[in-house]
PAVOPA-115044 format. One record per residue (C-alpha): z, y, x; residue number from 1. Coordinates in steps of 0.1 Angstrom, whole numbers, plus 5000, padded with zeros to 4 digits. Layout:
BEGIN
@w->Z	v->Y	u->X	num->NUM
...
END
This chain:
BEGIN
@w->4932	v->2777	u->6527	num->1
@w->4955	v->2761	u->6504	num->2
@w->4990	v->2771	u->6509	num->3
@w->5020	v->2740	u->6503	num->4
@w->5026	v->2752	u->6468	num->5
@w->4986	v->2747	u->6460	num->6
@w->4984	v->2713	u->6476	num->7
@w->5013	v->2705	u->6454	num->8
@w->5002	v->2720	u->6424	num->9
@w->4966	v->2697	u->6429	num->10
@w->4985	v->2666	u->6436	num->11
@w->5010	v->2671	u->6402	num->12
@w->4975	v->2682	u->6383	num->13
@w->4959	v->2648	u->6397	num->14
@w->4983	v->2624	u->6389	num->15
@w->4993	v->2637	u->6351	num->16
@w->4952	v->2634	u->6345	num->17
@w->4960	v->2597	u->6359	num->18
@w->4987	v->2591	u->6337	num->19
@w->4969	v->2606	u->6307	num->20
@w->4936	v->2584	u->6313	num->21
@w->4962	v->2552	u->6317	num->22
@w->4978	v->2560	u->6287	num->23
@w->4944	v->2566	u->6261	num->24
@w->4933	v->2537	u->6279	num->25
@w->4961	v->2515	u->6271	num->26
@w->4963	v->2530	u->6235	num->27
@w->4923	v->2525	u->6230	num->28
@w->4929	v->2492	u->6246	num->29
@w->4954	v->2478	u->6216	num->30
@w->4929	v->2478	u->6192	num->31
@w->4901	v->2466	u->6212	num->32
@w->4926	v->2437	u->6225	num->33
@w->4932	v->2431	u->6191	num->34
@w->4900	v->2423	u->6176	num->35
@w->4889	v->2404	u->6205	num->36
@w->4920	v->2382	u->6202	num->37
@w->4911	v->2381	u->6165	num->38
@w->4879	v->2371	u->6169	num->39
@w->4874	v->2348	u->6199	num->40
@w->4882	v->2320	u->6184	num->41
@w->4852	v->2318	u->6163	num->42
@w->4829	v->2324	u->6192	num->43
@w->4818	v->2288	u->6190	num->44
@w->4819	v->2275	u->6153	num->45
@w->4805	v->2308	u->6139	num->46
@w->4770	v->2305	u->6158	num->47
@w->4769	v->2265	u->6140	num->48
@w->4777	v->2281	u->6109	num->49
@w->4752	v->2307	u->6108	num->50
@w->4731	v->2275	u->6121	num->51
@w->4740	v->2255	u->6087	num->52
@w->4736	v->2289	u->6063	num->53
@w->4698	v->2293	u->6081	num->54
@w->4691	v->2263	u->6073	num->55
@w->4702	v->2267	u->6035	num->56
@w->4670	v->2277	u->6010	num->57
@w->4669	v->2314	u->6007	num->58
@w->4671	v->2328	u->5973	num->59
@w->4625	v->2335	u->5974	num->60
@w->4622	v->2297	u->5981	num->61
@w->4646	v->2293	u->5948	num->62
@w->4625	v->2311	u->5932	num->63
@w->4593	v->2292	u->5945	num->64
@w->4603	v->2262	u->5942	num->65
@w->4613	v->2274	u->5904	num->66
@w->4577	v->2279	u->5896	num->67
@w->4566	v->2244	u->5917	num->68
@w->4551	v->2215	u->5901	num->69
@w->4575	v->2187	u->5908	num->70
@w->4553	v->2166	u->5929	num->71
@w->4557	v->2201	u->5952	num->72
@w->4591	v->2200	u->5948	num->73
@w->4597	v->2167	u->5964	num->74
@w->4571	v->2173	u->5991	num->75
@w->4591	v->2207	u->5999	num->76
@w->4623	v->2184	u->5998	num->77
@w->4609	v->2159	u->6020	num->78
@w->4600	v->2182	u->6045	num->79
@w->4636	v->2196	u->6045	num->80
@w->4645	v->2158	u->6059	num->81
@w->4657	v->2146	u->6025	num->82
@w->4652	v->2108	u->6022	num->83
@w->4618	v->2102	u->6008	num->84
@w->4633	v->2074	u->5984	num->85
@w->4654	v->2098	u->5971	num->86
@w->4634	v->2125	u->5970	num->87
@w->4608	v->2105	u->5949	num->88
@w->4634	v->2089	u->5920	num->89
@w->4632	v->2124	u->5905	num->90
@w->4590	v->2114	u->5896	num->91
@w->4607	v->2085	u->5874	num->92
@w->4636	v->2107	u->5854	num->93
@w->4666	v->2092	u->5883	num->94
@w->4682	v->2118	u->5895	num->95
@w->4709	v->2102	u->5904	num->96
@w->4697	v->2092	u->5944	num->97
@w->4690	v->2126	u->5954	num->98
@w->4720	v->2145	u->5939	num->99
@w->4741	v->2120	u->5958	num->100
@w->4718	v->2119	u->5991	num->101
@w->4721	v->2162	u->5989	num->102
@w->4762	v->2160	u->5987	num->103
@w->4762	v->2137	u->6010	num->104
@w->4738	v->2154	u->6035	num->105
@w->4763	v->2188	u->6029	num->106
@w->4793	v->2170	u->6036	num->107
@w->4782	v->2156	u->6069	num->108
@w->4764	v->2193	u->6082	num->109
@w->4798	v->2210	u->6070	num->110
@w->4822	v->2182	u->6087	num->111
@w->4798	v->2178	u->6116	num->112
@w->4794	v->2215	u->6124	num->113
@w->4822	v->2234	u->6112	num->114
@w->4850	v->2213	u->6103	num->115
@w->4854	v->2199	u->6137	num->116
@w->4850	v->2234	u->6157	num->117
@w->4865	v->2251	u->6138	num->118
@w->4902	v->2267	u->6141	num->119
@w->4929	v->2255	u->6118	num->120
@w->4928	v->2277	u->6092	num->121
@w->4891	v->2276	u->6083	num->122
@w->4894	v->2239	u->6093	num->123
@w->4917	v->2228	u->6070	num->124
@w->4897	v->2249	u->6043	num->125
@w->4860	v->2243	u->6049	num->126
@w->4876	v->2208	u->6043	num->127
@w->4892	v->2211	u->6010	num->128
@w->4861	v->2227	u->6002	num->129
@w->4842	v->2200	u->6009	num->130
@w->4870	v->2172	u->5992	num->131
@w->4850	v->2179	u->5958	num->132
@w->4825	v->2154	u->5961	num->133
@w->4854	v->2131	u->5971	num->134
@w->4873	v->2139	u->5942	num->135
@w->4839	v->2135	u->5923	num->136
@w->4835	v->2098	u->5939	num->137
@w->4874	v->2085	u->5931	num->138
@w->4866	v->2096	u->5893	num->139
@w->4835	v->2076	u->5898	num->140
@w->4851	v->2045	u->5910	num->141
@w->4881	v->2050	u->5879	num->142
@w->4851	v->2048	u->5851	num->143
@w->4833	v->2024	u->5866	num->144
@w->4868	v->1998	u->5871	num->145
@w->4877	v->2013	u->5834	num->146
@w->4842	v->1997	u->5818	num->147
@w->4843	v->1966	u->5839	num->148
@w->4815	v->1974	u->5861	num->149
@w->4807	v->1986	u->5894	num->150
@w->4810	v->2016	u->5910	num->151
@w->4772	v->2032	u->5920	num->152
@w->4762	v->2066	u->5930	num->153
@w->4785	v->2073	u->5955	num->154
@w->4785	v->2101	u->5981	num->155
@w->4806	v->2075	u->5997	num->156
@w->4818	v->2103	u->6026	num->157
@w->4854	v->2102	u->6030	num->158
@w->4872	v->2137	u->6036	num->159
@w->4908	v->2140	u->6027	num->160
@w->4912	v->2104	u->6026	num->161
@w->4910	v->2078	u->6054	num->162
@w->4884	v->2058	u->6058	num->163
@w->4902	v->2023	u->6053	num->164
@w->4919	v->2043	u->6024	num->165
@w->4884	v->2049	u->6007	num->166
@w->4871	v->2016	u->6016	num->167
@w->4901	v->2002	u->6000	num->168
@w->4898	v->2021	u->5972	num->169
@w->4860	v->2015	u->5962	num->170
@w->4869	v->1976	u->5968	num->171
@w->4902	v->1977	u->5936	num->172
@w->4893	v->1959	u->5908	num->173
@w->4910	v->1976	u->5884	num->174
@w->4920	v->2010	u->5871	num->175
@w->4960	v->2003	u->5880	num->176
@w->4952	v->1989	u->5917	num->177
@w->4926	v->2022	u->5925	num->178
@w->4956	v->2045	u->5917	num->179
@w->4978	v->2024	u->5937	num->180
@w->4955	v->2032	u->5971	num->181
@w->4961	v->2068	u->5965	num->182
@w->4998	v->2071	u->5969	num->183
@w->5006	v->2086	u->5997	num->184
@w->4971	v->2104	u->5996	num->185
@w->4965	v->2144	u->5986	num->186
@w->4959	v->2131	u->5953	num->187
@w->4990	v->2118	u->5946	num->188
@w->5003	v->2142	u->5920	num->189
@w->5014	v->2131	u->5887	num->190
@w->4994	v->2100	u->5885	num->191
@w->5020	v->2073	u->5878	num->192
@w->5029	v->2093	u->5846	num->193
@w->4992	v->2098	u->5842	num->194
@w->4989	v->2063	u->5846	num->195
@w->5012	v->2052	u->5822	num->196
@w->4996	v->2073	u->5792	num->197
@w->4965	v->2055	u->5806	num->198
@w->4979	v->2021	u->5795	num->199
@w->4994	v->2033	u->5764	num->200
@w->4962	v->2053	u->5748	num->201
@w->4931	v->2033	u->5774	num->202
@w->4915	v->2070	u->5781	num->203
@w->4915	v->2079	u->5811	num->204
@w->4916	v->2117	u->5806	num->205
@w->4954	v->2121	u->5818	num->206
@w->4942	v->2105	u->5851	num->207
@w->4910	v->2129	u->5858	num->208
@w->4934	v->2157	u->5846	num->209
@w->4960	v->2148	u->5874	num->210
@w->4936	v->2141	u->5898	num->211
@w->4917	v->2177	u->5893	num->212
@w->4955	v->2190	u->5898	num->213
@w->4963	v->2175	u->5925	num->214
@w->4930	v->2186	u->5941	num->215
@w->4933	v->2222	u->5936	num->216
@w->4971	v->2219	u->5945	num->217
@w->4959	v->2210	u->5975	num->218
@w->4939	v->2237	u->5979	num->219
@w->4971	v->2259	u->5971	num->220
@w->4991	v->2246	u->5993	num->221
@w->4968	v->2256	u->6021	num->222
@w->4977	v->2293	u->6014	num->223
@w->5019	v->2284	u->6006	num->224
@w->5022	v->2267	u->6040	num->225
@w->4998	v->2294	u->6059	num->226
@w->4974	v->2271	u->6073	num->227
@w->4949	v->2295	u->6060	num->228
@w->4939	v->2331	u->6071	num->229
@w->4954	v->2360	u->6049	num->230
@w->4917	v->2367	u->6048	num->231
@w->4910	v->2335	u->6032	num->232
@w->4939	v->2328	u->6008	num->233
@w->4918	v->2354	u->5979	num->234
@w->4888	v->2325	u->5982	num->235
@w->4918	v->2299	u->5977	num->236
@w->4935	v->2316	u->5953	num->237
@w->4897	v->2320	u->5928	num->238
@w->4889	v->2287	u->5934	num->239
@w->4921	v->2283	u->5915	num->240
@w->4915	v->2304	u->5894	num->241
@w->4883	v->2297	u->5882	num->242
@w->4896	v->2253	u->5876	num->243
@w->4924	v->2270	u->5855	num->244
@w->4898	v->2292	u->5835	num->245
@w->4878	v->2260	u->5831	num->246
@w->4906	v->2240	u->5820	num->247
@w->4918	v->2266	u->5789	num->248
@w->4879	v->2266	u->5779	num->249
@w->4882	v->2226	u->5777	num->250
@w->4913	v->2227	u->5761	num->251
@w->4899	v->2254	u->5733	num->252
@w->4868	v->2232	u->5733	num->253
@w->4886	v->2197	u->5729	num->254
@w->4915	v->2215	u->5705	num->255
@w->4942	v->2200	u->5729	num->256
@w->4979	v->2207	u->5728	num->257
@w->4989	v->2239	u->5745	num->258
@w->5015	v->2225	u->5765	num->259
@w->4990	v->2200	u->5779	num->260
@w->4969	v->2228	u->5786	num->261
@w->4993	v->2244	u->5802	num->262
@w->5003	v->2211	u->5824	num->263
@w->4968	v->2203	u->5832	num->264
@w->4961	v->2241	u->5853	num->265
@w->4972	v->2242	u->5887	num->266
@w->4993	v->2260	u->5905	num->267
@w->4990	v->2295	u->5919	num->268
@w->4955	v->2317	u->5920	num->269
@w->4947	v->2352	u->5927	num->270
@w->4942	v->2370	u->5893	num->271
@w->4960	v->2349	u->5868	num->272
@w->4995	v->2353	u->5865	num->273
@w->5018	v->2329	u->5851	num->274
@w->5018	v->2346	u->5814	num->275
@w->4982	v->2352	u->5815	num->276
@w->4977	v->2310	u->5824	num->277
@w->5000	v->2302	u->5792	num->278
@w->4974	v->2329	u->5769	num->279
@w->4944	v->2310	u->5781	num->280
@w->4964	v->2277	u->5771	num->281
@w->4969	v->2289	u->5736	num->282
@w->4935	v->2302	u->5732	num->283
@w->4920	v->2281	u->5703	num->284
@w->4887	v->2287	u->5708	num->285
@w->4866	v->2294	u->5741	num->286
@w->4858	v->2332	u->5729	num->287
@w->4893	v->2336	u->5726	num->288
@w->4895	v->2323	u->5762	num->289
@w->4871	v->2343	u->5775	num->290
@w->4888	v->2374	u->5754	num->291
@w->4921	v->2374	u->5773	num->292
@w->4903	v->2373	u->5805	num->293
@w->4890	v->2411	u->5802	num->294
@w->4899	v->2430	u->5831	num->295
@w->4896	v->2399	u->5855	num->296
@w->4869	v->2397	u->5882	num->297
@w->4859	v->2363	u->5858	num->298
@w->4858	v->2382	u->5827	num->299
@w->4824	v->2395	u->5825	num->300
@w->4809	v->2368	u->5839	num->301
@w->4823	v->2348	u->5810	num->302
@w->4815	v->2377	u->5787	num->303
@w->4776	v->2371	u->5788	num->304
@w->4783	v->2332	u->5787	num->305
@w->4803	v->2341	u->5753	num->306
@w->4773	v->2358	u->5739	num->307
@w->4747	v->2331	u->5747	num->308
@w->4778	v->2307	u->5733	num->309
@w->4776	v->2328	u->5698	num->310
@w->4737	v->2324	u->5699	num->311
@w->4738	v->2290	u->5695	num->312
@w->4738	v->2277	u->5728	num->313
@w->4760	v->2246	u->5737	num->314
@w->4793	v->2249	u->5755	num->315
@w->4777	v->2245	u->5794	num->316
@w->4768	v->2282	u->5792	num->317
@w->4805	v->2283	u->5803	num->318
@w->4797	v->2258	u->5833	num->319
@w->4771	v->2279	u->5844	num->320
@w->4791	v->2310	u->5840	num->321
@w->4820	v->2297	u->5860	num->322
@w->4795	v->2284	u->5887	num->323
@w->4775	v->2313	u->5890	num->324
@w->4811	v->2334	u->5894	num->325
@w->4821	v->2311	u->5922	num->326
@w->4793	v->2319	u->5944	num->327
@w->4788	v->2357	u->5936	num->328
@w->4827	v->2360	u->5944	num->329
@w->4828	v->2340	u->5974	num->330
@w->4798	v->2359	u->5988	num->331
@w->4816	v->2393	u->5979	num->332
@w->4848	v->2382	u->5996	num->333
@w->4835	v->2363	u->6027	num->334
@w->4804	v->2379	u->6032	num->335
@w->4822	v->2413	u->6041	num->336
@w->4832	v->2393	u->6073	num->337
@w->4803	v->2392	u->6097	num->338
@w->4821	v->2376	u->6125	num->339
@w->4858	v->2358	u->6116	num->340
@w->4871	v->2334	u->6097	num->341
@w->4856	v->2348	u->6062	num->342
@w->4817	v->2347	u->6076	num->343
@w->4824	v->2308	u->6087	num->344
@w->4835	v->2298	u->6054	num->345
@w->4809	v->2317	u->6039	num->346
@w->4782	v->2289	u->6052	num->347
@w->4803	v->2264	u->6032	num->348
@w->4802	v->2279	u->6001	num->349
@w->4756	v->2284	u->6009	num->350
@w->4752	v->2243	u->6016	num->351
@w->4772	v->2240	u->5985	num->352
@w->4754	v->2266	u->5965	num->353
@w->4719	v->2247	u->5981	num->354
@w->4732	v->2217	u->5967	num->355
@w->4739	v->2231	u->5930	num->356
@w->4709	v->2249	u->5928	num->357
@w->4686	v->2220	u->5938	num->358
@w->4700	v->2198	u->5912	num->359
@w->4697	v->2222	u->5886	num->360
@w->4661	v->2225	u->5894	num->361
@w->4654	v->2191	u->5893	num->362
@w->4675	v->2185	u->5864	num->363
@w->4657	v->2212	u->5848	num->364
@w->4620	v->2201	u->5852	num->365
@w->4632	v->2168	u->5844	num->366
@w->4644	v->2176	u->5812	num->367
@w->4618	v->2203	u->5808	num->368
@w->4646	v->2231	u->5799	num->369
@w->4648	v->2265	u->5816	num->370
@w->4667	v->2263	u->5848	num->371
@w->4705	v->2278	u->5855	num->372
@w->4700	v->2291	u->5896	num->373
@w->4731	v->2305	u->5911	num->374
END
């Protein structure tokens, strides 16, 4: 039998094996608690967004639909729940109806699905993401008041703006009065300036300028006032940097001032450094631009673009450059993320990348050129 001193020995033996389970338990619990805490709050918006990316085309019915006659590419279309009126403008050469009836369809999955369930970081992004076809439709409604006529082709589906504000907006009847119903809006950045050199010079390039500005400032601010993940601001910051490459390549295309270069890019980005923005401004031709990018992700991207560009190929080998970066990036960055904020985004950037590659297939068979997939 056991003796006092044994009994004591088992208790003190007992309870330090106790305290030594509670304590790995509580240590192995930290990061456990961690990434549950981390992650819960995309148990409801990612399963929508992995519903939206399934529904995307996969890169084999790209490829299929590459090879389709286009009476098979508007059937396949239909049967994706396009609008058969839209779907069938593209037999007559319009392809007008069913680019705008694809962004429009994108914008409302992406508002619908993951904008509203989202938390506020991937929110407020997936958003600003989407704002491009808005930004696409106030430049719309500028030509259109700028040649007298009226605006068509709309994806008419407000996003940063208010709806009154866009209603107001499509109804102005002149250049002047459409910039005056976006004061107080995101895209209210430089544009009374910008509208001045309208009225002195009647081009309307210093307003588009200020408008792409203020979009991707926008953007930028998202990251400067934290209402994005840390995990998200690299996706902010090349989406800025890839409008700032595009500008430079414009302003080398178009021979414009530096300094207007320079005043055109936007603020912040991931790669390009203040020093490095004011090279690309100076760059006087686009293989110059696409020289002092070497060592950027975007550089050999560009690099091939600049080859084809020698060749004898016209200047939207850079477009499709640029475009074809964006997704390839985006999908290196958020695709890493199976589960957080990253993976929701990542079905943004899929319906957007659906909707560039369908046009450039119709485009293409339109036109009868070899098409640009990304």
């Amino acid at each position: 039998m056991l003796g006092l001193t044994g009994l004591q020995d088992y208790v003190l033996l007992a309870v330090g094996i106790i305290a030594l389970v509670t304590v790995l338990s509580i240590i192995l619990s930290i990061p456990i608690t961690d990434v549950v805490w981390r992650y819960a709050p995309y148990a409801y918006p990612l399963p929508r967004a992995k519903a939206v990316e399934a529904e995307t085309l996969s890169d084999e019915d790209y490829e299929e639909l590459k090879d389709a006659s286009m009476r098979d590419l508007v059937t396949r279309l239909e049967e994706l729940g396009v609008e058969p009126e839209a779907a069938r403008s593209v037999l007559d050469g319009n392809t007008a109806p069913l680019e705008i009836e694809l962004k429009r369809r994108a914008v409302e999955s992406v508002m619908g699905r993951i904008v509203e369930t989202s938390p506020e970081d991937v929110s407020e992004l997936a958003r600003a993401l989407m704002a491009k076809y808005e930004l696409e439709d106030i430049k719309a409604v500028l030509r259109a008041r700028h040649a007298g006529e009226e605006p068509k082709y709309l994806v008419d589906a407000p996003v940063l703006l208010e709806e009154e504000a866009w209603r107001e907006l499509k109804e102005a009847r002149s250049v002047p009065e459409v910039v005056d119903h976006l004061r107080g809006t995101p895209y209210d950045c430089g544009l009374e300036e910008a509208l001045r050199e309208y009225e002195e010079s009647g081009l309307l390039l210093p307003l588009e300028l200020a408008l792409d500005r203020a979009y991707y400032e926008h953007l930028w601010d998202l990251v400067v006032s934290e209402k994005v993940d840390e995990e998200l601001a690299r996706l902010v910051g090349l989406e800025i940097d890839l409008y700032n490459v595009e500008v430079a390549l414009r302003g080398a295309i178009l021979n414009l001032d530096p300094e207007r270069v320079l005043e055109a890019m936007a603020e912040g980005g991931w790669e390009l450094a203040e020093w490095r923005k004011r090279e690309l401004a100076e760059a006087e031709d686009p293989l110059e631009v696409v020289e002092r990018l070497s060592g950027t992700s975007l550089g050999s991207y560009l690099e091939e673009a600049a080859e084809e560009y020698s060749e004898g190929r016209g200047v939207q080998v850079f477009d499709e450059a640029l475009r074809k970066a964006r997704y390839e990036l985006a999908r290196e960055v958020a695709g890493s993320d199976l589960i957080g904020a990253p993976a929701v985004v990542h079905a943004v950037y899929e319906k957007q990348r659906e909707v560039d590659n369908v046009i450039s297939l119709v485009n293409s068979k339109v036109a009868d050129v070899e098409t640009m997939l990304v």
